[in-house]
C-alpha positions, 0 to 999 in steps of 0.5 A, spaced: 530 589 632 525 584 631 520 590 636 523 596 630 520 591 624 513 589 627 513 596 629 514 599 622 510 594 620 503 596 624 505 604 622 505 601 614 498 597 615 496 604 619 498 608 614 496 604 607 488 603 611 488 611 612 491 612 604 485 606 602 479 609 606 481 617 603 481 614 597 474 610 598 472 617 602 473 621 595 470 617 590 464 617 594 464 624 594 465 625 587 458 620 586 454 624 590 455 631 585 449 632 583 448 635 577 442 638 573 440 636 566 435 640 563 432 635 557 431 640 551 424 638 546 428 636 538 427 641 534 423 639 528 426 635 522 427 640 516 422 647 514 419 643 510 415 641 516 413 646 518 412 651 513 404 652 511 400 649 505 400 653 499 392 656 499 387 653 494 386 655 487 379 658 486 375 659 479 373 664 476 367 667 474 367 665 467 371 658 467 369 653 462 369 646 464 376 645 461 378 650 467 374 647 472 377 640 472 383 643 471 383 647 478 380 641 482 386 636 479 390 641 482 386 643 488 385 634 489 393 634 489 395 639 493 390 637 499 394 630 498 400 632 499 398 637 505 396 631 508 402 627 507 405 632 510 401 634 516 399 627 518 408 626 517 408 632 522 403 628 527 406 622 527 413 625 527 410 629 534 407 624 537 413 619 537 418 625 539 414 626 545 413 619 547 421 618 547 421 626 550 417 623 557 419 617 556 427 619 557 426 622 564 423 615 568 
């Protein structure tokens, strides 16, 4: 009995060493898939972003001073808010970019 028993003992440690080197053998195989990522640029944020700024008013021929400060407080305020809104747009860019290139090193 005693052979028998080391007998089944070595055909269980061949058994359980060939069972451990299948599964180390398959999850190498699954780690060396490979797949490709295609990185997409974000879309900007909102359409206020990316819709154009409102032309300048212009005077008329026959404007009186009163008119003329009026369309120059007008015309100073939309120039700021343009400003506002395309160094925004700039700096949203510019940092959107650095993560974007910086994502695939």
């Amino acid at each position: 009995m005693s052979q028998d028993h080391e007998r089944q003992r070595r055909v269980s440690t061949v058994l359980m060493v060939g069972v451990v080197a299948l599964l180390v053998l398959a999850m190498c195989s699954g780690c060396s898939t490979v797949v490709s990522v295609t990185a997409r640029f974000p879309e900007p944020p909102g359409k206020l972003a990316t819709q154009c700024c409102p032309d300048l008013q212009k005077l008329k021929d026959d404007s009186r001073l009163s008119d003329v400060s009026r369309t120059v407080t007008i015309n100073y305020s939309t120039y700021y808010e343009c400003a506002v809104k395309v160094d925004t747009w700039q700096e949203w860019y510019n940092i959107q970019k650095i993560i974007f290139e910086g994502a695939g090193k």
